[in-house]
N, C-alpha and C positions, 0 to 999 in steps of 0.2 A: 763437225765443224765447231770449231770453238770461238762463241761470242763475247764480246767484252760489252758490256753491258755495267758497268759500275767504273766511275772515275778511281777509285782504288787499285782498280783492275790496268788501266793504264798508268798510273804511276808505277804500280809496282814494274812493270815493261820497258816505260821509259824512263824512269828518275823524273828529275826537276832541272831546269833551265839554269843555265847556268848565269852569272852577272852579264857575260857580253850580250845575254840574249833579253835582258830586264829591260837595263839602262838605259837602251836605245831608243824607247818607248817617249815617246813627248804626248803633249795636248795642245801643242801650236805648231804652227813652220817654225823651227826654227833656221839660222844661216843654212848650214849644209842640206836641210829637207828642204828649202828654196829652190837652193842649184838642179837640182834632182826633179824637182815637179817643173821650174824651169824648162828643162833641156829634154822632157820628156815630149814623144808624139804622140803617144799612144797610151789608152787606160782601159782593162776591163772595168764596167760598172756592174755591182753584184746588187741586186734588192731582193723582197721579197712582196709577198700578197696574199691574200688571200686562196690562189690559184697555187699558191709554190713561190721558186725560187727563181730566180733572170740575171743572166749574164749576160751583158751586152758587150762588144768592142767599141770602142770610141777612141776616132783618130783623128790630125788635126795635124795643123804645123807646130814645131816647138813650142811650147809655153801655152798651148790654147786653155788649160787648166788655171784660168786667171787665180792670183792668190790678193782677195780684196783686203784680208786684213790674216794678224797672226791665225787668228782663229774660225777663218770661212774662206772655203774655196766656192771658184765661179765656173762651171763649164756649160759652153750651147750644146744647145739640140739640133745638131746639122740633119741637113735633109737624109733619110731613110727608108723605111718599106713602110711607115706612116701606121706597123703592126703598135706602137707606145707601151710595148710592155713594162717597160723601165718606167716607163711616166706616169701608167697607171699604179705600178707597185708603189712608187713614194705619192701619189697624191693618198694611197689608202694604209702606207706606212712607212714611213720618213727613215728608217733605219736603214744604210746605205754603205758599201765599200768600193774602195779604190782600190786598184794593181796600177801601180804605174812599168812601162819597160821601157828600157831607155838605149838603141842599137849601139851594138857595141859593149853594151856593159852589162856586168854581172849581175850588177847592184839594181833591186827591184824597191818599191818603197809600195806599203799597204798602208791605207787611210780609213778608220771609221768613224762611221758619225751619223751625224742625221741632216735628212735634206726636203729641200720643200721646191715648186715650182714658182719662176717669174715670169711674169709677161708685161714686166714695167718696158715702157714705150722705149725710153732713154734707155736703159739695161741694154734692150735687146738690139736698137741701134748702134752699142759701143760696141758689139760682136760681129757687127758686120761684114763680112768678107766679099771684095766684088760686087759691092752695093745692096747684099743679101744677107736679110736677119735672121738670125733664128725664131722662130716663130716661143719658144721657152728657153728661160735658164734654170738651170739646176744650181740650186744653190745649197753648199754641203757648210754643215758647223762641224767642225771636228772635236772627236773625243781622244782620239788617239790613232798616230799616227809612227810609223817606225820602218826600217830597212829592213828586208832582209836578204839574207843572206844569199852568194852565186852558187849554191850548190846544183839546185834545179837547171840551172841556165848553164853551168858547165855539162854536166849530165847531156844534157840534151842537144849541145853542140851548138845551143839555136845561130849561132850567131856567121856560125863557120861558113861561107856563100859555095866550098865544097859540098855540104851537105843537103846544098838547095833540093826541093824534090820538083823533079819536072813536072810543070804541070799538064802536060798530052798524058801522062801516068793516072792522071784523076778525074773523076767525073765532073762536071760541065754546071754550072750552073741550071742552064738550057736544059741539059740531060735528064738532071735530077727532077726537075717541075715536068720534062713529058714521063718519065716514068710516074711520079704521084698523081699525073693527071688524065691518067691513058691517053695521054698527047695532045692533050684541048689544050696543054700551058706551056710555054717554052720553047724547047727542041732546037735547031741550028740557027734559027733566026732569030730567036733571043739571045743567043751569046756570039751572033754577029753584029746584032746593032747596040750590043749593051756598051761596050766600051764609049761610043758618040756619047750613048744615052746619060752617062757615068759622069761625062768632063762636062755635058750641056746642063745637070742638076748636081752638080759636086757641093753649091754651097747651099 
């Protein structure tokens, strides 16, 4: 097996980036990166820690990725499995990325930078959904920010509702926690009352 182990070693592989893939690059929202973080529901958050690396999903109605100024994004902490990986990595290092996806569209937009935690009263009041705060906001400064490209998301069809996978084809929520748990956790009454449980703690 052959390792690439030296940055030499991937240029030589891959070349260099061409201008469409430089330029695209900003350090603020600019108009078009608005629309985009705008119309988006959905963002993986990537951090890290001490422990490693966390990818989280984080979803929301359109726009929940408040943009407070050219140069600081705002998003809540909606209720969860209350595990704070994500929360613990930026309280112990603030370095932080965005995936935004946006249904329907090719075009993905990645965001880094660095982010710290809120618990201003009023902040977390203006995120309120259904009379319910988030308990923190993540607040990102961005260093750079850029689109890219539908290659992935053609590839992968994601969007095509032909390619939906059933889900009676996949393991269970429920399933999975009585297999890790030799069935003290889960099992068919967890992924019968979860759906209530889901809409009665959604915010």
């Amino acid at each position: 097996m052959t390792v690439i182990s030296k940055i030499e070693q991937l240029e030589a592989l891959y070349g260099f980036p061409n201008d469409a893939s430089t330029v695209k690059v900003a350090d603020r929202v600019t108009p078009p990166y608005r629309v985009l973080i705008e119309k988006s529901p959905f963002a993986a958050l990537a951090t890290c820690g001490p422990e490693g690396l966390d990818c989280s999903p984080r979803g929301d109605l359109a726009g929940f990725v408040r943009i407070h100024d050219e140069t600081t994004l705002m998003m809540p902490d909606r209720r969860g499995n209350n595990r704070v990986d994500s929360l613990r990595n930026i309280v112990r290092d603030p370095r932080v990325a965005l995936l935004f996806l946006i249904p329907g569209s090719g075009t993905t937009l990645r965001v880094n930078g660095r982010a710290h935690l809120s618990a201003d009263a009023d902040l977390l009041t203006s995120f309120a959904m259904e009379g319910k705060a988030p308990r923190t906001v993540i607040v990102m400064k961005i260093e750079e920010l850029y689109f890219q490209c539908a290659r992935a998301i053609v590839r992968s069809d994601l969007w095509n509702p032909d390619k939906r996978v059933d889900p009676k084809t996949l393991p269970t929520p429920g399933a999975i926690l009585a297999d890790m748990s030799e069935n003290t956790v889960g099992g068919e009454k967890y992924d019968r009352e979860w759906p209530e449980r889901a809409a009665q703690t959604l915010w």
